[in-house]
ROVOKOL-842287 format. One record per atom (N, C-alpha, C, O): residue number from 1; z, x, y. Coordinates in nm, 4 decimals, always signed. Layout:
<atom nr="NUM" c3="Z" c1="X" c2="Y"/>
...
***
This chain:
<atom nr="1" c3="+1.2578" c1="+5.2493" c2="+5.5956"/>
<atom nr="1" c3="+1.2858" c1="+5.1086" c2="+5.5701"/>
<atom nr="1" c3="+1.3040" c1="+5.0884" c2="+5.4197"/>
<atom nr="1" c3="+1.2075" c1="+5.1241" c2="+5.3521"/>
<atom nr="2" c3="+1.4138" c1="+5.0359" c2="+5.3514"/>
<atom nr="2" c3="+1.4250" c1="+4.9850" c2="+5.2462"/>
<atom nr="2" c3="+1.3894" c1="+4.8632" c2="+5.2353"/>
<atom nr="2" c3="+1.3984" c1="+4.7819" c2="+5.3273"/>
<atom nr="3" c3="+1.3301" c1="+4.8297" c2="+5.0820"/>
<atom nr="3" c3="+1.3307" c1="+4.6044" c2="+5.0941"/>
<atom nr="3" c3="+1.3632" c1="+4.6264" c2="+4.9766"/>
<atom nr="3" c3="+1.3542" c1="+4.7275" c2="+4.9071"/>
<atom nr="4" c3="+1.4217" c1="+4.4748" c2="+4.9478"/>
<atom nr="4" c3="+1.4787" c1="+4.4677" c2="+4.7665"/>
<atom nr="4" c3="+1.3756" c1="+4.3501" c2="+4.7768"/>
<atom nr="4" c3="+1.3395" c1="+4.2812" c2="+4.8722"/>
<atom nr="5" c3="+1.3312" c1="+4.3525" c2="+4.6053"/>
<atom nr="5" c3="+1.2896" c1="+4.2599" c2="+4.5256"/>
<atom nr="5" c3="+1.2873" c1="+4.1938" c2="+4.4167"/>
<atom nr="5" c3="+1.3390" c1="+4.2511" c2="+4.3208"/>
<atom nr="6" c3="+1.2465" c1="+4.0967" c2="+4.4002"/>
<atom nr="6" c3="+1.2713" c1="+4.0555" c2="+4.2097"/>
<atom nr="6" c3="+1.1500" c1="+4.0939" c2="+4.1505"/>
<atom nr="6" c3="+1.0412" c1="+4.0995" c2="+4.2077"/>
<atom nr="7" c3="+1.1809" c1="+4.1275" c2="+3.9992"/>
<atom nr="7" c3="+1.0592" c1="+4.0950" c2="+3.9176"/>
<atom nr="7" c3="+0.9896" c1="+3.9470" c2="+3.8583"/>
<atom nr="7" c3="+1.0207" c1="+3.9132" c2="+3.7441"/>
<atom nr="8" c3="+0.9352" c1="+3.8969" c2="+3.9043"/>
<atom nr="8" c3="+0.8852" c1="+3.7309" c2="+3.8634"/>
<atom nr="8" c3="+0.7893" c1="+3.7758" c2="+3.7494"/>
<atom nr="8" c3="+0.7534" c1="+3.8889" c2="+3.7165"/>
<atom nr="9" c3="+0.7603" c1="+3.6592" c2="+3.7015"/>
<atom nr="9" c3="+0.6523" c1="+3.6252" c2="+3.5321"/>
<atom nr="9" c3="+0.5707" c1="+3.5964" c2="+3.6327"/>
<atom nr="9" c3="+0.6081" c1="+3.5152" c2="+3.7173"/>
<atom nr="10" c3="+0.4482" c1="+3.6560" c2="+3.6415"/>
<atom nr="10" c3="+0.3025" c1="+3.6294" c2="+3.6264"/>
<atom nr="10" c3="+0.2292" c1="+3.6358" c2="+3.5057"/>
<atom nr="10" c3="+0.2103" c1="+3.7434" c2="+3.4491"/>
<atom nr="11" c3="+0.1743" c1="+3.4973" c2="+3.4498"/>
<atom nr="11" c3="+0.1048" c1="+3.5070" c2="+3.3640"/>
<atom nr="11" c3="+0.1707" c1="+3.5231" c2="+3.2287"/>
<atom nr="11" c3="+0.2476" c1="+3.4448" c2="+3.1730"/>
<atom nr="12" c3="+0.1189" c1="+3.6562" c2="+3.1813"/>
<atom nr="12" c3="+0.2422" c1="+3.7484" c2="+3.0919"/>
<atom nr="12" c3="+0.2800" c1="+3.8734" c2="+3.1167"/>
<atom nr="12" c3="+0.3201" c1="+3.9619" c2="+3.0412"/>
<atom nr="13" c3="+0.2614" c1="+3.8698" c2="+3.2387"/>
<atom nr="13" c3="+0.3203" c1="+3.9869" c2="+3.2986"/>
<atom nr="13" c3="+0.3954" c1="+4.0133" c2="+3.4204"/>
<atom nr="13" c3="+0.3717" c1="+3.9545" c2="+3.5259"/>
<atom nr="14" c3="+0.4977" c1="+4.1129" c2="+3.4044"/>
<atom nr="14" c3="+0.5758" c1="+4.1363" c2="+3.5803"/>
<atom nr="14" c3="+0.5615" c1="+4.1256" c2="+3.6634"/>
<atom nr="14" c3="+0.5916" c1="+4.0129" c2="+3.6243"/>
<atom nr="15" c3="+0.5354" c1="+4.1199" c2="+3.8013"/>
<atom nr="15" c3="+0.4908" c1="+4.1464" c2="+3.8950"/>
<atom nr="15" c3="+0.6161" c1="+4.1629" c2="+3.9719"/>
<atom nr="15" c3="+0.7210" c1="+4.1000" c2="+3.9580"/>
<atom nr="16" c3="+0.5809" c1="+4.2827" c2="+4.0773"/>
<atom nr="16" c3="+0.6861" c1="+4.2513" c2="+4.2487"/>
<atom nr="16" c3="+0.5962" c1="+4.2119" c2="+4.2741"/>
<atom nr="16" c3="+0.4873" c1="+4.2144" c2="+4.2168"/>
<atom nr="17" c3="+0.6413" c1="+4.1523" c2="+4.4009"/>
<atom nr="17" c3="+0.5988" c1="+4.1411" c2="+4.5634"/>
<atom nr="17" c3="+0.6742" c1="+4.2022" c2="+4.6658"/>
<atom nr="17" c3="+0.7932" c1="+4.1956" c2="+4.6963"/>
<atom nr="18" c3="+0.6159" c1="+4.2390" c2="+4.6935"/>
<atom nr="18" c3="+0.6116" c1="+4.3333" c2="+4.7985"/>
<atom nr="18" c3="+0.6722" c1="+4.2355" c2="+4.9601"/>
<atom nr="18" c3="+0.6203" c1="+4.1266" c2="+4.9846"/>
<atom nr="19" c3="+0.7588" c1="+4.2816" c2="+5.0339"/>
<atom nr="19" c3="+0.8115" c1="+4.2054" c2="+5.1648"/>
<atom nr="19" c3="+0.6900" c1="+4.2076" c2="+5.2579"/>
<atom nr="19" c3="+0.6321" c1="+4.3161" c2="+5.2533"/>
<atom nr="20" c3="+0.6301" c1="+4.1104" c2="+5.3488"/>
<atom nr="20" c3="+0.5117" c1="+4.1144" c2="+5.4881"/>
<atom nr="20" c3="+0.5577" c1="+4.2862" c2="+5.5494"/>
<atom nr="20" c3="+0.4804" c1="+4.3819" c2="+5.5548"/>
<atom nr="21" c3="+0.6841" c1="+4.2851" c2="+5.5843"/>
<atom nr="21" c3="+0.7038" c1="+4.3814" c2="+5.6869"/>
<atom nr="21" c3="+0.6762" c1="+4.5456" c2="+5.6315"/>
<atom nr="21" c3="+0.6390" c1="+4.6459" c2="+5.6926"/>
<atom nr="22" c3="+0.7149" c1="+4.5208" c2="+5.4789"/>
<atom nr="22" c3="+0.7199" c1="+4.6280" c2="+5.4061"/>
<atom nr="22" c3="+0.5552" c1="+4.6590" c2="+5.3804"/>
<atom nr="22" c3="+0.5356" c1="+4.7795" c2="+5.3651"/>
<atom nr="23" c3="+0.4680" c1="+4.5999" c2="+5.3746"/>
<atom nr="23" c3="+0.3110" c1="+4.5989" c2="+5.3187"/>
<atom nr="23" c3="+0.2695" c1="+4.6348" c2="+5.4283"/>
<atom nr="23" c3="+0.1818" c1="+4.7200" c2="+5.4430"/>
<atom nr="24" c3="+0.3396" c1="+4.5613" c2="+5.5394"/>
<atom nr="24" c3="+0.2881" c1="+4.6146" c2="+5.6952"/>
<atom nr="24" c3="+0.3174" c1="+4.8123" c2="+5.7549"/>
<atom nr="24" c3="+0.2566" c1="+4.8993" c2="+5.8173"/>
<atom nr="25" c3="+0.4332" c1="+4.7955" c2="+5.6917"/>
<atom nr="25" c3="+0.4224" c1="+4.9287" c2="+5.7575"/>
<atom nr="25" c3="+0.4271" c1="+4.9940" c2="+5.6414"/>
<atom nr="25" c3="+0.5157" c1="+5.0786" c2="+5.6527"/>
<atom nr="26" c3="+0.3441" c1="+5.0031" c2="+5.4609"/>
<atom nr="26" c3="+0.3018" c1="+5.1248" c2="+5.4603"/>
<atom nr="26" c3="+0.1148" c1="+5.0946" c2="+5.4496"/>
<atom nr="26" c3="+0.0285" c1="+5.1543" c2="+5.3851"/>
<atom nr="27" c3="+0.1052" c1="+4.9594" c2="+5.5571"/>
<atom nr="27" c3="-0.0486" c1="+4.9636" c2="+5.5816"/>
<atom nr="27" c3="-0.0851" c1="+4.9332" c2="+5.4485"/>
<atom nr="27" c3="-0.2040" c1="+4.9456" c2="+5.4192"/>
<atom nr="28" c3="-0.0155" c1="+4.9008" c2="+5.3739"/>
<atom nr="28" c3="-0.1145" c1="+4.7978" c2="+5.2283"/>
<atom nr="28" c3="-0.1848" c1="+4.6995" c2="+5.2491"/>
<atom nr="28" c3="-0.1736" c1="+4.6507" c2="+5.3616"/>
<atom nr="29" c3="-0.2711" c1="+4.6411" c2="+5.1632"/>
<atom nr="29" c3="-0.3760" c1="+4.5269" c2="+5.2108"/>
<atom nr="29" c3="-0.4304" c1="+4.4935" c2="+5.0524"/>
<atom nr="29" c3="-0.4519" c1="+4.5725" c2="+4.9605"/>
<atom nr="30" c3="-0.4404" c1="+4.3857" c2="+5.0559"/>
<atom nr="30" c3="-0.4646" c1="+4.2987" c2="+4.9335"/>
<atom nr="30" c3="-0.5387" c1="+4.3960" c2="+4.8612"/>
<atom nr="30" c3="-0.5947" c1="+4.4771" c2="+4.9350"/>
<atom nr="31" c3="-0.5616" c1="+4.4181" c2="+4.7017"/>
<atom nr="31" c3="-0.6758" c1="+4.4639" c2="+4.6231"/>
<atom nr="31" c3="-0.6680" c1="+4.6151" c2="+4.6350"/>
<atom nr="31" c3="-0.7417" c1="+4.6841" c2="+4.5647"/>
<atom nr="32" c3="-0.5639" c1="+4.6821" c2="+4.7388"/>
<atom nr="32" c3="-0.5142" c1="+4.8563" c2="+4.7352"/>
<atom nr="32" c3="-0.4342" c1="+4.8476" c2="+4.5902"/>
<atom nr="32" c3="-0.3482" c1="+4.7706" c2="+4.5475"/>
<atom nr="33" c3="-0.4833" c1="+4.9301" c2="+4.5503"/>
<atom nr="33" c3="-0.4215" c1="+5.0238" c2="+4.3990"/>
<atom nr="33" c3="-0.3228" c1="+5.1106" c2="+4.4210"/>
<atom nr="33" c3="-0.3289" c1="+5.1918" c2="+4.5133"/>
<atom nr="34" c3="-0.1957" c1="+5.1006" c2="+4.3175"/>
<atom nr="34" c3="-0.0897" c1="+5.1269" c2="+4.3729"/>
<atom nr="34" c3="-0.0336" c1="+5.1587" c2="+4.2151"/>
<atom nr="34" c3="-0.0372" c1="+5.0742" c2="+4.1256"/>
<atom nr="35" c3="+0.0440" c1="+5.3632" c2="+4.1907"/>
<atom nr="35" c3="+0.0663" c1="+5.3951" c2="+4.0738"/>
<atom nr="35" c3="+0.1831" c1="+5.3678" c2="+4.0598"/>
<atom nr="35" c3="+0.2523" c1="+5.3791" c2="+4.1610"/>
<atom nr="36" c3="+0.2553" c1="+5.3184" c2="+3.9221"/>
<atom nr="36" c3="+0.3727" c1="+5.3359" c2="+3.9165"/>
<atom nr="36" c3="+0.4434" c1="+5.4540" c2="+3.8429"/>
<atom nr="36" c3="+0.4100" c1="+5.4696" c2="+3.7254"/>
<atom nr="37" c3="+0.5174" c1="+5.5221" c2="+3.8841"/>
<atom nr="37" c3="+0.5281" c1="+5.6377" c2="+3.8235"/>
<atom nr="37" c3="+0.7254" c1="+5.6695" c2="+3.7862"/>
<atom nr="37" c3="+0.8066" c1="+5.6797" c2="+3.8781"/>
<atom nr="38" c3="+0.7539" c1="+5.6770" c2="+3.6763"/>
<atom nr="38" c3="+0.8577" c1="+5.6490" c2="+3.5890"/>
<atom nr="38" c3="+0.9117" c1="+5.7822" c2="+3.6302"/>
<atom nr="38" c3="+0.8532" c1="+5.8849" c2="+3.5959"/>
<atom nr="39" c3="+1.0688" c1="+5.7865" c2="+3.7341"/>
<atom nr="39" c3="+1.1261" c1="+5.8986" c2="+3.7352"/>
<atom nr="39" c3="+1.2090" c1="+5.9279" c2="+3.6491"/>
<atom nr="39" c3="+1.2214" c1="+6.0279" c2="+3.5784"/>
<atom nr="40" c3="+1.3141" c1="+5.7568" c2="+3.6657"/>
<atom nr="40" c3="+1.3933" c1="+5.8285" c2="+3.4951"/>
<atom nr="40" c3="+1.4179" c1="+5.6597" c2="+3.4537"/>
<atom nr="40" c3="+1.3315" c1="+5.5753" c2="+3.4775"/>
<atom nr="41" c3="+1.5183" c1="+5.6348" c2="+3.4040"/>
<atom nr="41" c3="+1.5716" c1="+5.4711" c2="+3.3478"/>
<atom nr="41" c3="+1.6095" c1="+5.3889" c2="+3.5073"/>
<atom nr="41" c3="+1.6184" c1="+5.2677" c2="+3.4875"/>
<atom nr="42" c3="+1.6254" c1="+5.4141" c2="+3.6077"/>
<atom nr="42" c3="+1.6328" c1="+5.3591" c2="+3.7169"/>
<atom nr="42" c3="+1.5563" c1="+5.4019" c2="+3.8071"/>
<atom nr="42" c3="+1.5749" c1="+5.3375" c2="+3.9104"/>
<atom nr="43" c3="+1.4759" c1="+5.4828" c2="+3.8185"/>
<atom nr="43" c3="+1.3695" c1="+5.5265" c2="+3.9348"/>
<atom nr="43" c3="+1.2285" c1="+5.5142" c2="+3.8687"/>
<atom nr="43" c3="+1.1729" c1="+5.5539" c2="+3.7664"/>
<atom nr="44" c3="+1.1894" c1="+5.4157" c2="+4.0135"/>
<atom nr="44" c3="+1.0290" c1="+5.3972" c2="+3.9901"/>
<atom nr="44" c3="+0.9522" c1="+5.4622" c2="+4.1157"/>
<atom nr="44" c3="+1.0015" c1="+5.4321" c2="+4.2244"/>
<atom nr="45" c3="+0.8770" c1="+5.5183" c2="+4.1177"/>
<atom nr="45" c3="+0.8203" c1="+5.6271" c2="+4.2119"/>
<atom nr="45" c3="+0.6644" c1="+5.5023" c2="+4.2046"/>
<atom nr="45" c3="+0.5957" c1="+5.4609" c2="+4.1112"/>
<atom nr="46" c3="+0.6630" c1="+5.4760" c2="+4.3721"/>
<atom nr="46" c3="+0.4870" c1="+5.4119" c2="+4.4289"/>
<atom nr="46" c3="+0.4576" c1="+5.4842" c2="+4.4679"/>
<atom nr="46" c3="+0.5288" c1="+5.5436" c2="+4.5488"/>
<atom nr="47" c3="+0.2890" c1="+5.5421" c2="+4.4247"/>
<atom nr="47" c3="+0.2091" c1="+5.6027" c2="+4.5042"/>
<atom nr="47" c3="+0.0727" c1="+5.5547" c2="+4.5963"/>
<atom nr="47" c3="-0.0253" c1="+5.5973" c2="+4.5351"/>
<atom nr="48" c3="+0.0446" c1="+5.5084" c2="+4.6752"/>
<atom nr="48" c3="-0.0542" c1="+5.4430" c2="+4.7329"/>
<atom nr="48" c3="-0.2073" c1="+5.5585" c2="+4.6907"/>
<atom nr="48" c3="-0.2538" c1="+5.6591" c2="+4.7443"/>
<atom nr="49" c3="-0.2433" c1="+5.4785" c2="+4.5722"/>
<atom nr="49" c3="-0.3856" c1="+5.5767" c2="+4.5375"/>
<atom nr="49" c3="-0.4736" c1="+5.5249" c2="+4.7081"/>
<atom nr="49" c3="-0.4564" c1="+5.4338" c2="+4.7891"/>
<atom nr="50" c3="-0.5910" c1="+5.6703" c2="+4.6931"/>
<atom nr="50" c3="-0.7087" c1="+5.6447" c2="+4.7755"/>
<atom nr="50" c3="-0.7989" c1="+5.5899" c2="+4.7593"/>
<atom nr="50" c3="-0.8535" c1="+5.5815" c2="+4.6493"/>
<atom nr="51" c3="-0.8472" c1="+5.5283" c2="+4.8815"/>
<atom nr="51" c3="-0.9678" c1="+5.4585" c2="+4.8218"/>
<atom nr="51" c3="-1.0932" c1="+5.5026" c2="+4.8199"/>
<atom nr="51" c3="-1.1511" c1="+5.5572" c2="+4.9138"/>
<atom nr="52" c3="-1.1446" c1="+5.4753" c2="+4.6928"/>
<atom nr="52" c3="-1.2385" c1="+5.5254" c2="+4.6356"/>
<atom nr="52" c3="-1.3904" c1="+5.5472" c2="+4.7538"/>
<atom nr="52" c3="-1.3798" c1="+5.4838" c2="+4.8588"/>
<atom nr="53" c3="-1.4619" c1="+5.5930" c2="+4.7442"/>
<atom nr="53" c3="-1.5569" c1="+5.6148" c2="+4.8680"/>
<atom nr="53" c3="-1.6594" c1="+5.5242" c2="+4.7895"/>
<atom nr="53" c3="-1.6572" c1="+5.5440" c2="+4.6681"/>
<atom nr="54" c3="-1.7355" c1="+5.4432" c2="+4.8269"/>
<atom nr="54" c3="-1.8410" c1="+5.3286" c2="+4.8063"/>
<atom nr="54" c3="-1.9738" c1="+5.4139" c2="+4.8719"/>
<atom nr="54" c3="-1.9963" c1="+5.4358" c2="+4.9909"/>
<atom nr="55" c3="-2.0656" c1="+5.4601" c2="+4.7347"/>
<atom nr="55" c3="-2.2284" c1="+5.5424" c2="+4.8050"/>
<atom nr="55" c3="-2.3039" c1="+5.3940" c2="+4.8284"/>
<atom nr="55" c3="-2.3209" c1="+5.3085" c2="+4.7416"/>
<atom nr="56" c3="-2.3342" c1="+5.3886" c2="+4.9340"/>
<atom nr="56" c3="-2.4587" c1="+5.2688" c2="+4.9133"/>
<atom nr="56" c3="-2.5668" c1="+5.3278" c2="+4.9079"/>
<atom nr="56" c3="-2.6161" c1="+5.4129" c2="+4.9820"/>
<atom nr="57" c3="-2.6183" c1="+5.2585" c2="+4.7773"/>
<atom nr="57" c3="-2.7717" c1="+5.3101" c2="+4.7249"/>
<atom nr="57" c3="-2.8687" c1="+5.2376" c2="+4.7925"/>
<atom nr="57" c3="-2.8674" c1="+5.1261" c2="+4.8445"/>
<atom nr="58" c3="-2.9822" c1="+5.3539" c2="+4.7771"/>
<atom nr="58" c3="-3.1158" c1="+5.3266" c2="+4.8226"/>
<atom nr="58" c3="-3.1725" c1="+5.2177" c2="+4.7939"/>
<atom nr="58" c3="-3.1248" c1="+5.1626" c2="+4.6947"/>
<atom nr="59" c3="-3.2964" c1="+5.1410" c2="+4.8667"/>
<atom nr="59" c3="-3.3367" c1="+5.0889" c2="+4.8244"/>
<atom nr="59" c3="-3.4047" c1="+5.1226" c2="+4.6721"/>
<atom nr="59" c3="-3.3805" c1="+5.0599" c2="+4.5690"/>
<atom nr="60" c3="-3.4820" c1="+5.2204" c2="+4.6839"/>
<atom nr="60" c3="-3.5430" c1="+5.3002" c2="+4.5885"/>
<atom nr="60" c3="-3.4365" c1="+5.3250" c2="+4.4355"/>
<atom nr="60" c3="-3.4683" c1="+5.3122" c2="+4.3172"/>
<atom nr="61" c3="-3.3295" c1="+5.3564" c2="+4.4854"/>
<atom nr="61" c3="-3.2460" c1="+5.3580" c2="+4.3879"/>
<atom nr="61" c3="-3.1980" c1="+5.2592" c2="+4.2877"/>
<atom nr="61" c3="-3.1649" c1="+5.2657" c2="+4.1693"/>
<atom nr="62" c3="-3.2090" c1="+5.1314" c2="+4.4098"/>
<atom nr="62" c3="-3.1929" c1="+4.9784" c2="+4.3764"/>
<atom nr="62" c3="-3.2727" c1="+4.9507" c2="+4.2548"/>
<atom nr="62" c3="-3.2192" c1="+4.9397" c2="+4.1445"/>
<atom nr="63" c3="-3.3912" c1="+4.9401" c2="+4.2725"/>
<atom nr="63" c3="-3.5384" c1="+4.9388" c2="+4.2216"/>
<atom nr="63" c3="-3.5008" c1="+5.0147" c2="+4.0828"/>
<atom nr="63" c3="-3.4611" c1="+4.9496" c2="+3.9862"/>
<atom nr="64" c3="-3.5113" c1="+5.1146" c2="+4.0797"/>
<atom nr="64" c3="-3.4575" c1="+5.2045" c2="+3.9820"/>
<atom nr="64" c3="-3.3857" c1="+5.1682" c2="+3.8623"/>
<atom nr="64" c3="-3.4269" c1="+5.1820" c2="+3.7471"/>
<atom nr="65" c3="-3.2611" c1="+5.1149" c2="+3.9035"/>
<atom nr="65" c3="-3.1749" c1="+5.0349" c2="+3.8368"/>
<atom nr="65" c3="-3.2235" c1="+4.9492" c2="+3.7626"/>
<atom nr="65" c3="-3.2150" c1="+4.9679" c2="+3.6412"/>
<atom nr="66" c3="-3.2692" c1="+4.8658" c2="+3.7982"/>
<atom nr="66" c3="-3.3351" c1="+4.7099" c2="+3.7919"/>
<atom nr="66" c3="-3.4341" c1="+4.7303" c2="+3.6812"/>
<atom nr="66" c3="-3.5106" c1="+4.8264" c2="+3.6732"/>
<atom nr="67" c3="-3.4236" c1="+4.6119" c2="+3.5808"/>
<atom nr="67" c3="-3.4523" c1="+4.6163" c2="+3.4482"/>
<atom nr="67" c3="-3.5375" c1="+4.4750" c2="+3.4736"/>
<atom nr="67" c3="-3.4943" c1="+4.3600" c2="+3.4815"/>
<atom nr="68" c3="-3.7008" c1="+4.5349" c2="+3.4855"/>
<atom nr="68" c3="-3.7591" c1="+4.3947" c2="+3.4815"/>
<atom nr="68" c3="-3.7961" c1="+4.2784" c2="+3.3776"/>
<atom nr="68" c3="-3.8593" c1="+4.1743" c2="+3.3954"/>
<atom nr="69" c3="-3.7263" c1="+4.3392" c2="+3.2462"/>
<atom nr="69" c3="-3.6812" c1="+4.1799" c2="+3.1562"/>
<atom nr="69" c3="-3.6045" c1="+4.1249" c2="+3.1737"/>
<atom nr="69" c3="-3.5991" c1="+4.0178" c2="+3.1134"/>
<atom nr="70" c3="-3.4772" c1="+4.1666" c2="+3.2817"/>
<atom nr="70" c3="-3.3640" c1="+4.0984" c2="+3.2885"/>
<atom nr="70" c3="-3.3812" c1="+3.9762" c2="+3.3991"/>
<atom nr="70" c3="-3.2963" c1="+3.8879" c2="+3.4108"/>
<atom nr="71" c3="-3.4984" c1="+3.9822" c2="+3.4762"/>
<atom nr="71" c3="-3.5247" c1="+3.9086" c2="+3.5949"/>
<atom nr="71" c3="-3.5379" c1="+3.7728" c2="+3.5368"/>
<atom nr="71" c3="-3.5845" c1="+3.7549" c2="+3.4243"/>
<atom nr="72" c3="-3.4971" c1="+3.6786" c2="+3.6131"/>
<atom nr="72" c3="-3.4900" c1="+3.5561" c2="+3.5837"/>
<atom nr="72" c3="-3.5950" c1="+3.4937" c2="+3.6564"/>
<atom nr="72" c3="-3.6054" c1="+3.5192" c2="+3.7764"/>
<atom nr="73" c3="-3.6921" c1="+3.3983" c2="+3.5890"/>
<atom nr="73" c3="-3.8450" c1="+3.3735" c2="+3.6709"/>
<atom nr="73" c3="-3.8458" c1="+3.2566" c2="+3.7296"/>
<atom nr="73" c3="-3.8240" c1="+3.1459" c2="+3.6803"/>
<atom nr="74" c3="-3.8770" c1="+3.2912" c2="+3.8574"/>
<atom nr="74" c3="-3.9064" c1="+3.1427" c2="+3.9084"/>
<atom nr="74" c3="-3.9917" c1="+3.0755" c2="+3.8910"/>
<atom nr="74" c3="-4.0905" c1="+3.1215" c2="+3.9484"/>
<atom nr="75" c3="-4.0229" c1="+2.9415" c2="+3.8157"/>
<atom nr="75" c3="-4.1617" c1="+2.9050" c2="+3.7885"/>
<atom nr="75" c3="-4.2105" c1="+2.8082" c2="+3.8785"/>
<atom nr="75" c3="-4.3270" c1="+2.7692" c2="+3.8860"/>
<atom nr="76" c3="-4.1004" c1="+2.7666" c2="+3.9559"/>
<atom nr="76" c3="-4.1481" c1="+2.6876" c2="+4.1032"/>
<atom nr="76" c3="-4.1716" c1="+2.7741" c2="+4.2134"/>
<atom nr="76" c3="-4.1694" c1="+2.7250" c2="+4.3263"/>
<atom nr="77" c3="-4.1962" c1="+2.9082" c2="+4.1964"/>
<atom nr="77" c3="-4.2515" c1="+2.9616" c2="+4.3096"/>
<atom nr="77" c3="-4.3908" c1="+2.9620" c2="+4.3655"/>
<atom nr="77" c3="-4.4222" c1="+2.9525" c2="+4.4841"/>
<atom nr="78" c3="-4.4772" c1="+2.9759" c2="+4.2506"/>
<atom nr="78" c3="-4.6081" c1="+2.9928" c2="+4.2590"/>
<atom nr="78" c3="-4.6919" c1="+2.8350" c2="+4.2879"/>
<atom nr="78" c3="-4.8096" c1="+2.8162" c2="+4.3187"/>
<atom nr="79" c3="-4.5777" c1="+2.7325" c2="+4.2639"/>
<atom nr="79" c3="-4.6012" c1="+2.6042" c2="+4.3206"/>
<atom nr="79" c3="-4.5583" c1="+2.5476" c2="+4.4505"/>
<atom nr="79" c3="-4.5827" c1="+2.4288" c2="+4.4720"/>
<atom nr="80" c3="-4.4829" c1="+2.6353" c2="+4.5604"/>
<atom nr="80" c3="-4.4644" c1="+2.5960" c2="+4.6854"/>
<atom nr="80" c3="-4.5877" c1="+2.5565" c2="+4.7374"/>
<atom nr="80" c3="-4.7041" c1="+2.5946" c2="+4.7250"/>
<atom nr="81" c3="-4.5243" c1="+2.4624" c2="+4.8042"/>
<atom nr="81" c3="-4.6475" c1="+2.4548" c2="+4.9162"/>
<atom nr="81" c3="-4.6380" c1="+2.4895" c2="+5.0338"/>
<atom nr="81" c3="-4.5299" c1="+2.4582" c2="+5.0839"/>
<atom nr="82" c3="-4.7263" c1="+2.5562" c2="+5.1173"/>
<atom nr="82" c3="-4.6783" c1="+2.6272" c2="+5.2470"/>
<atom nr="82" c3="-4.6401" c1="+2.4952" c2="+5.3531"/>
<atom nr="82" c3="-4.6922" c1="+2.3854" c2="+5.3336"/>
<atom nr="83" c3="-4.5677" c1="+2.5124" c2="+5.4386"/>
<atom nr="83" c3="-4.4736" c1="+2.4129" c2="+5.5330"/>
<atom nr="83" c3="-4.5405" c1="+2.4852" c2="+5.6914"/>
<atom nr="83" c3="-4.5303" c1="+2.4299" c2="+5.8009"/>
<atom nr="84" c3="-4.6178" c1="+2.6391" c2="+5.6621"/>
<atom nr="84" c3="-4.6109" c1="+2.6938" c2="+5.8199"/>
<atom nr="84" c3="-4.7650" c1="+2.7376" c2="+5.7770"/>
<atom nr="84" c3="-4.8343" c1="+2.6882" c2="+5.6881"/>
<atom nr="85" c3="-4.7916" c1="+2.8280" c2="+5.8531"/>
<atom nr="85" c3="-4.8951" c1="+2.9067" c2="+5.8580"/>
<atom nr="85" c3="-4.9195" c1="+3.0717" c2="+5.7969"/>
<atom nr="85" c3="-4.9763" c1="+3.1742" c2="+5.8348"/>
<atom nr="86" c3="-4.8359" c1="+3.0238" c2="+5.6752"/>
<atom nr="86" c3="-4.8225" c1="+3.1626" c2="+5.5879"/>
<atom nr="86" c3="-4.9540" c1="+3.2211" c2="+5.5559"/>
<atom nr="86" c3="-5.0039" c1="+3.3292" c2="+5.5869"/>
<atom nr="87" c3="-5.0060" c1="+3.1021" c2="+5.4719"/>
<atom nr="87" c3="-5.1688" c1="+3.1601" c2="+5.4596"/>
<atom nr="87" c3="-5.2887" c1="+3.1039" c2="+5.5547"/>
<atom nr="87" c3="-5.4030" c1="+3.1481" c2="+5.5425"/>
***
């Protein structure tokens, strides 16, 4: 499948857009990273990069991270008043 497009001003910069049918069938989806790669003065080569693998960290790891001066204090906590049968 071929699609033609324009280059429009975003911002201060180029952008395509890409056709529905064309995004559809090479399975693109908003926020996919996409190289442009310079063949010569008229060829632009897309490569659909991979997506990156996401580790979800441990809780423990979480913890880890976490810088306890950066915590922001609640000083209305220690003033709730219980509503149930907490204590």
């Amino acid at each position: 499948m071929n699609a033609i497009t324009q280059v429009k001003q975003w911002g201060n910069s180029k952008a395509l857009r890409l056709p529905t049918d064309f995004a559809r069938l090479m399975n693109l989806n908003i926020g996919e990273n996409i190289e442009l790669r310079k063949i010569n003065e008229k060829t632009i080569q897309l490569v659909i990069l991979d997506k990156p693998k996401k580790q979800r960290l441990t809780l423990a790891e979480r913890i880890k991270l976490t810088k306890a001066d950066k915590l922001q204090p609640i000083n209305d906590w220690d003033n709730l008043v219980p509503i149930g049968k907490e204590i």
